[in-house]
C-alpha positions in Angstrom: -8.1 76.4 130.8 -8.0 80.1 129.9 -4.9 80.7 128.3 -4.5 85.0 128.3 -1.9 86.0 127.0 2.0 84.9 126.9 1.3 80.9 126.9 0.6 80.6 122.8 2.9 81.2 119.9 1.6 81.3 116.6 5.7 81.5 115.3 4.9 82.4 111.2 7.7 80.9 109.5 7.7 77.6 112.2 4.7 76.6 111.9 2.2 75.6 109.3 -1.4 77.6 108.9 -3.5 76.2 111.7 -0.8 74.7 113.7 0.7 76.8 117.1 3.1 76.4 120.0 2.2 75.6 123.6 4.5 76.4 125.7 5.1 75.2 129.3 4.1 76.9 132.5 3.5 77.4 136.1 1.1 78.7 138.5 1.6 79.5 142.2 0.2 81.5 144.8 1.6 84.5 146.5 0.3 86.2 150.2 -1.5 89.5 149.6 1.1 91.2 151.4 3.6 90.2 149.2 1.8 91.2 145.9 3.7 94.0 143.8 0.6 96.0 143.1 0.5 99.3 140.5 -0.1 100.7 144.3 3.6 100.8 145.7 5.1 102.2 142.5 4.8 106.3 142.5 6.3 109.7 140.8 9.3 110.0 142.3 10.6 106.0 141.9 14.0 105.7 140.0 13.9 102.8 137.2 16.9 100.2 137.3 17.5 98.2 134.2 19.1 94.7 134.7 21.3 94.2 130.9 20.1 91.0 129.5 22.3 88.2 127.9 20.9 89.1 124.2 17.3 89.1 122.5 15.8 87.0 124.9 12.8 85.3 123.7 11.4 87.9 121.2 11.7 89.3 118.1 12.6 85.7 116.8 10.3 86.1 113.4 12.3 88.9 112.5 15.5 88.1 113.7 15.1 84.7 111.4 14.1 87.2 108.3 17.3 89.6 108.3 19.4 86.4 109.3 18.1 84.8 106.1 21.2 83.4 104.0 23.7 84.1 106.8 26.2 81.6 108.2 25.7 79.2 111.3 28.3 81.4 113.3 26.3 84.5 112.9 22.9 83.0 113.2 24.5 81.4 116.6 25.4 84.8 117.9 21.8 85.7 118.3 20.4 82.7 120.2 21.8 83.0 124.2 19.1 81.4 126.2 17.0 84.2 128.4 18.6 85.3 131.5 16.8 84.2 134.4 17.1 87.2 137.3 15.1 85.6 140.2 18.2 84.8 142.1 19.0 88.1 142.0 15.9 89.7 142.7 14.5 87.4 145.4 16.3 88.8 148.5 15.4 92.9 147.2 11.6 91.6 147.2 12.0 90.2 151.1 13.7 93.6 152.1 10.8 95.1 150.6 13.5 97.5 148.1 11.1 97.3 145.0 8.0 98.9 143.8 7.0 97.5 140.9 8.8 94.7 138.2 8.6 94.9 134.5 10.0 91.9 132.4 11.2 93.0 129.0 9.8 91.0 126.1 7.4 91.9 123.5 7.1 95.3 123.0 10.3 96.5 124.7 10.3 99.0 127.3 6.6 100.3 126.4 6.0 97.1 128.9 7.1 99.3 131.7 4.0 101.0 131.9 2.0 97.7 133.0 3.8 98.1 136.2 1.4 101.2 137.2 -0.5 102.5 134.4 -1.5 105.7 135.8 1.7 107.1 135.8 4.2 108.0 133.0 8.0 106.4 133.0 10.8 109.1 131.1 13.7 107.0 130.0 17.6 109.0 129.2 18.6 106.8 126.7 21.0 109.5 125.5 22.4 110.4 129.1 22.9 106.6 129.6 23.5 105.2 126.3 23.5 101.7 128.2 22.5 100.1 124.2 26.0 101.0 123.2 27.3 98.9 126.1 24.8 96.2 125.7 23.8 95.6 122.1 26.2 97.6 119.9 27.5 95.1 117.7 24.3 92.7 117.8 21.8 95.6 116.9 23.8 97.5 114.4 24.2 94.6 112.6 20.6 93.7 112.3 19.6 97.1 112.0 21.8 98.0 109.1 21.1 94.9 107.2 17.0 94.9 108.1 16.9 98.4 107.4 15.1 98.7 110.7 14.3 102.4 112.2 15.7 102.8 116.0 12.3 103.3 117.2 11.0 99.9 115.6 14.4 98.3 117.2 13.1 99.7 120.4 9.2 98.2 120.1 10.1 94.9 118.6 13.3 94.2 120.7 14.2 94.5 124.6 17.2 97.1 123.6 19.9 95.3 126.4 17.4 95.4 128.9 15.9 92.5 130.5 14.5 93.6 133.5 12.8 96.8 135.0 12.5 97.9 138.5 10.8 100.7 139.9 12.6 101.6 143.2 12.6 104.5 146.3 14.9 107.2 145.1 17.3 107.7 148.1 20.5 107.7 148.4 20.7 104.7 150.8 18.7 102.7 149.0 20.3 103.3 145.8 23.7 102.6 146.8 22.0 99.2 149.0 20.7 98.0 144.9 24.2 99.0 143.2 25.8 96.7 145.5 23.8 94.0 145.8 23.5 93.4 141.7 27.6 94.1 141.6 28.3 91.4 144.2 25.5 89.4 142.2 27.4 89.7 139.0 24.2 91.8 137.3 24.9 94.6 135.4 22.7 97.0 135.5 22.0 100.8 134.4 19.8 104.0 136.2 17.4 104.1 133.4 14.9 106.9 134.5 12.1 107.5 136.7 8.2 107.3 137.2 6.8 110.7 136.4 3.1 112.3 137.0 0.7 113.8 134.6 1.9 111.5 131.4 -0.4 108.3 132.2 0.8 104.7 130.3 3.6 106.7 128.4 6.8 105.3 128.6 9.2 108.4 127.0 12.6 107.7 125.1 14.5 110.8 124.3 15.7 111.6 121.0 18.6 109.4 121.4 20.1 107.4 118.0 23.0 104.9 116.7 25.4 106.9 115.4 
């Protein structure tokens, strides 16, 4: 069984030298027609970020290092389970409204980029500022006492931002999403859009904490 990437764990700090986790999965099978190809996503798209319910399932090695010596309340704080969105999301894919998908894990928002690699994504994290609404209390705190650069915050963690979709740009469709995640209960922010000419590169601004 090939295992490629996502199904092992090594978990320093969990686990002793030599010994890893193996974590659960499934396979299924989707009609061509149906696949989300690079293909569909193009300059143009907006990006829609679903907010996440916390860190999700990354970052935990270095989340367990700054929380070293803290109480159980605080150390609690930072462990709400991953927030599922395929309820959410299942009707838009039917209605053919998305692009291209992009689950934020490892590696933060650079993981956008998988959805179509031969175009560039330009993220306004200073127009939206959608971290402040999302992870101000939670990454401050881990920032400050890590000593952690934004940037590295950015790469290690998914910044409030669990999920990434690349969508058509009119007005219609726009308002068709902004309803559908309200009456969902998903919040959810106009993170960007897919550019040309900046291939694989996934641009932040020169937004920071205050």
């Amino acid at each position: 069984c090939a295992l490629i990437g996502g199904e092992t764990a090594e978990m320093p700090g969990m686990y002793r030298d030599g010994e890893y986790d193996l974590a659960g999965f499934s396979v299924g099978e989707v009609y061509e027609r149906d696949i989300l190809g690079g293909q569909r996503v193009k300059a143009g798209d907006k990006l829609i970020g679903l907010a996440s319910d916390g860190f999700h399932s990354n970052g935990f090695s270095l989340l367990r290092r700054v929380l070293e010596g803290e109480d159980i309340t605080t150390k609690k704080n930072f462990l709400t389970p991953t927030k599922i969105y395929w309820k959410a999301v299942k009707k838009l894919l039917k209605e053919n409204r998305v692009n291209g998908m992009s689950h934020i894990t490892g590696g933060g928002l650079s993981n956008i980029a998988r959805m179509n690699p031969l175009l560039g994504y330009s993220i306004s994290v200073s127009e939206q500022e959608w971290t402040k609404d999302i992870f101000d209390e939670k990454y401050r705190f881990i920032m400050k006492k890590g000593e952690i650069a934004f940037d590295e915050m950015m790469r290690t963690f998914n910044g409030g931002i669990g999920l990434v979709l690349a969508v058509n740009s009119d007005s219609s469709n726009m308002n068709a999403l902004s309803d559908h995640f309200s009456s969902e209960g998903i919040v959810h922010f106009d993170l960007g859009e897919v550019v040309a000419g900046e291939a694989g590169i996934v641009k932040l601004d020169n937004y920071r904490f205050s």
